[in-house]
N, C-alpha and C positions, 0 to 999 in steps of 0.2 A: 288841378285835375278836374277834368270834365266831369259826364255822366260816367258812374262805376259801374260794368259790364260784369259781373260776378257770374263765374261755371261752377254751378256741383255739380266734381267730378265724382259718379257714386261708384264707379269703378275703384278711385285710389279713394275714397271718402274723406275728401276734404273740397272747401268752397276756394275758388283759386280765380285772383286777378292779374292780368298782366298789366306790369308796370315797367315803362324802361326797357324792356325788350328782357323783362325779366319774370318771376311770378312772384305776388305776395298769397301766401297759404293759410287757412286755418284748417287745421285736422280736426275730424270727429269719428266718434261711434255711435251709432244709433240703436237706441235698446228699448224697446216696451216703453215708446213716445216720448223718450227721453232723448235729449239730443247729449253727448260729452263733447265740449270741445276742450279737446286734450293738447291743441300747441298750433302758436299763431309763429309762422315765418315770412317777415318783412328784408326784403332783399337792403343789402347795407347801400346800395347803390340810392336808394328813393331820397330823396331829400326835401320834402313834404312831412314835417315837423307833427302835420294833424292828421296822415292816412291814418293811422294804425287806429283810431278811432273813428274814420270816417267807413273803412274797411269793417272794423266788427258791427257799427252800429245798420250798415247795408245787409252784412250775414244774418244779427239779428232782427230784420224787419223780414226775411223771406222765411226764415226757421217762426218768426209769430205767425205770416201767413197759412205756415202749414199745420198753427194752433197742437206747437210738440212744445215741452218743458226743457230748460236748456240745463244742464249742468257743467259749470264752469270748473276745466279741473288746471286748465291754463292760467296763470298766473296772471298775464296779462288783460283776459276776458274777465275774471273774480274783481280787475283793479276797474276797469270798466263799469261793471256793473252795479258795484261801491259809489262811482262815481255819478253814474246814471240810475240815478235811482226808480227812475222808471220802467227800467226793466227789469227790476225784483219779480215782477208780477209775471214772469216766466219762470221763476224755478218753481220746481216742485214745492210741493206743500209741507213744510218742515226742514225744508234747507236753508239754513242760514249762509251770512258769509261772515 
């Protein structure tokens, strides 16, 4: 996969890539500079083994940009961010994982 073209759609609030003539999604809410991302949908058709990390770690460099706290309530972003530990330094102040 090329360069990743990410839309926030703030209409349906979520960051959304088309892949495959399909979308990969992550959903949020945004509350008092808090960003939740509450659910990451990866179409079953992708078979690129590394998007689903290459996709959060793209959402999470534009959500740093806009210097908001993320709160991971998706299973898959909390394994992420476990794993990248460099992006601890986004949650708020007292949230662990």
């Amino acid at each position: 996969m090329g360069n990743m073209i990410i839309n926030d759609n703030l209409f349906l609030r979520q960051y959304e890539v088309e892949i495959e003539d399909d979308l990969a999604i992550i959903e949020y809410a945004l509350q008092d500079r808090k960003i939740f991302l509450t659910k990451l949908i990866i179409p079953s058709s992708n078979k690129d083994e590394d998007f689903e990390e290459k996709f959060i770690r793209e959402v999470f460099e534009i959500i740093k940009e806009k210097n908001i706290r993320i709160m991971p309530t998706s299973p898959q972003v909390r394994k992420f961010i476990k794993k990248n530990k460099e992006f601890k330094e986004m949650l708020p102040i007292g949230v662990r994982l």
